[in-house]
N, C-alpha and C positions, 0 to 999 in steps of 0.2 A: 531487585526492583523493589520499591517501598511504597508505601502507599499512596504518596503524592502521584508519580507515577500511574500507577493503578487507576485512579481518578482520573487523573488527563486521558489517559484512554479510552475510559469507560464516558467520558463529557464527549472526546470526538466521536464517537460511535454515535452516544446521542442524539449529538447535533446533526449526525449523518442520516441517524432515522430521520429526522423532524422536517429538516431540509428536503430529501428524498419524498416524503411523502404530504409536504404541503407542493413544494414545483409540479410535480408529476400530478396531481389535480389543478395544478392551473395555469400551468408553462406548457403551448405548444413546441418552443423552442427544446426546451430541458427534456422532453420524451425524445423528440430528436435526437438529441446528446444522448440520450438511452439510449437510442436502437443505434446510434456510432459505436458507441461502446461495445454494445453486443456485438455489434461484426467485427470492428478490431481487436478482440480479445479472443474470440471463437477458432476454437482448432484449425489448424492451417497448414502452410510447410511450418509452420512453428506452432507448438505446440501451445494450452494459454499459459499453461506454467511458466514457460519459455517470456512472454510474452507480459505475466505480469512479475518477472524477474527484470525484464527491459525496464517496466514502469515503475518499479521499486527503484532501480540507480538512477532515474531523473530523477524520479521525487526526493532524493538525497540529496544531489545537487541543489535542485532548487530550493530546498530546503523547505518541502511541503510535508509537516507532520500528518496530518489527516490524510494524507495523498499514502504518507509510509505505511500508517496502521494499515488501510485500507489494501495495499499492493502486496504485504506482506499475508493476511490474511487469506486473500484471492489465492494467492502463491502455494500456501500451504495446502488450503481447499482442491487447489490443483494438481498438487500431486508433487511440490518440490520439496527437497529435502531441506532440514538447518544448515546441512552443508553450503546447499545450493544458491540459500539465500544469504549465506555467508559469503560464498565468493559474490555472489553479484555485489554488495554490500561492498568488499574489492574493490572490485573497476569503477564502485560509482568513487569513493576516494582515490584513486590512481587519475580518474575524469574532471572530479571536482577539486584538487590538490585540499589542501590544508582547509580549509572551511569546509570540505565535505566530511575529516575523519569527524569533525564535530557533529556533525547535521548527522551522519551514522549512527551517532548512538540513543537517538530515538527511535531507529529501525531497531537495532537491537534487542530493545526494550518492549517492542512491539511484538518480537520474536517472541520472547520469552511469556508477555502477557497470552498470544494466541496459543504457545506449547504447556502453558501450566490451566489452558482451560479444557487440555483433551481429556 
């Protein structure tokens, strides 16, 4: 990973704070979207690792980088391995054919930026 890279990640976290904590003082809607989040992500028959493994292969697909950094991240924090989010990382190009393997290698990237800051 090179330092451009490095940046783009470090600008979407950013922006993740800024966004986060201006809506959430003044979006009744966006706390709502909070507290969805919270219960769809929260331990269940699936686990959230489980769970922000699911939300990392759409965000591939759809080809949402701040969606990747962000699912990857959660992922780790949850308890999944590189393996883990390697295979999900899989099925999202098995799901998304040929424009997914591309949109994967900002997940990967994402990988690497959250395992080189333990």
């Amino acid at each position: 990973m090179d330092k451009k890279d490095i940046k783009k990640i470090n600008k979407i976290k950013e922006d993740q704070i800024f966004g986060h904590n201006k809506l959430n003082l003044q979006s009744k809607v966006y706390q709502k979207f909070m507290d969805l989040e919270f219960e769809a992500f929260k331990d269940g028959e699936l686990k959230k690792y489980q769970k922000e493994l699911i939300a990392l292969g759409i965000s591939i697909v759809i080809n949402c980088e701040s969606c990747m950094e962000w699912h990857v991240g959660e992922a780790l924090k949850a308890g999944a391995s590189e393996k883990q989010i390697i295979e999900a990382i899989e099925v999202a190009i098995e799901m998304g054919g040929g424009p997914a393997t591309v949109f994967s290698r900002f997940a990967l990237k994402a990988l690497e930026f959250h395992e080189n800051k333990k």
